[in-house]
N, C-alpha and C positions, 0 to 999 in steps of 0.2 A: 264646195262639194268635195267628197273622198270618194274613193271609189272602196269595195270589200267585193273581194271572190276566191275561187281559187285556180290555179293552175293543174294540167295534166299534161303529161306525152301519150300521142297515141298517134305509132306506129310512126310517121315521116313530121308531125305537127305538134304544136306547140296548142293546147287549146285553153284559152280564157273563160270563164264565167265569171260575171261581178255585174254589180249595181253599182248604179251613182245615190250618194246617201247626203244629205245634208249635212255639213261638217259638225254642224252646234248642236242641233237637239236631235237629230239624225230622223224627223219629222217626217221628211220627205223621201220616198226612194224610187228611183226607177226601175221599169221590168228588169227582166233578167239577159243579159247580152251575153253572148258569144260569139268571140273572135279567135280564128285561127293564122296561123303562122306556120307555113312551112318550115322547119329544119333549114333549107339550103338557104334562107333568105338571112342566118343569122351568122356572124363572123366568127363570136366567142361568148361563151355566159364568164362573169363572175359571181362567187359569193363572198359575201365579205362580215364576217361574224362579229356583233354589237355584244355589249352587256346586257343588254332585254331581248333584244331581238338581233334581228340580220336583213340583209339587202342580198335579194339575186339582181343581178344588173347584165340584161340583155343587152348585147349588142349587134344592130343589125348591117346588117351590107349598103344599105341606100336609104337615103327617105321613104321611099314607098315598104320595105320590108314588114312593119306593124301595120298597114292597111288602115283603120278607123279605129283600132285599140288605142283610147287617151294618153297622154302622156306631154312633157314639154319641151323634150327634144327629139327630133328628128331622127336621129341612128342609135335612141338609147331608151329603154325604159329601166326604172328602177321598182323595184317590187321589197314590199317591205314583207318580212315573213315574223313572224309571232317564234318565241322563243321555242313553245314546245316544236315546231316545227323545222327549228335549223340545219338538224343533222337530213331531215327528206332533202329541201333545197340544198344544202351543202351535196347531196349525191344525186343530187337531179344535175346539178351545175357539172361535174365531174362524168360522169358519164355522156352527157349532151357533148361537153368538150374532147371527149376520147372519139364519141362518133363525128364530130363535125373534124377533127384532123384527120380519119382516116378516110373518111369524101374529099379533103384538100388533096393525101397522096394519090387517092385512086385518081381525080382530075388530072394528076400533072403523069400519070403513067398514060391515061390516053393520051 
């Protein structure tokens, strides 16, 4: 199985749409899921720029932080992004990271 969707921020969350699709003849597909993800539940995004494509790679705080959004490790998803789309995730990643350090200063000022 693969999974195909896309990613948005809206407002405090991270929010998922994708199907699960049959890897081989992509035959098979499931409804349309959506999973959210708060912002404060995430550490750091990276992106990391391929020849075809790229990876945003979310990193969360705890096991529970992706809730039931697939994946096969624990505190990490990888998200693979299509070429035309690298420079969006390259400043989805960047921006998500400028907002999530400046929730780490405000925490350690209260």
């Amino acid at each position: 199985m693969k999974l195909e969707g896309i990613l948005r921020v809206e407002g405090e969350e991270l929010v998922f749409e994708y199907k699960k699709k049959d890897a081989v003849v992509e035959a098979y597909q499931s409804d349309l899921r959506t999973e959210r993800v708060p912002l404060k539940e995430l550490d750091m995004l990276e992106f990391k720029k391929g020849w075809f494509s790229g990876k945003l790679i979310l990193h969360g705080k705890s096991a529970r932080s992706f809730g039931d959004l697939p994946g096969e490790d624990l505190t990490e998803r990888v998200l693979k992004v299509k070429c035309k789309h690298r420079n969006i995730a390259a400043d989805i990643s960047s921006n998500l990271n400028l907002q999530l350090s400046e929730q780490k200063l405000k925490e350690l000022d209260d």
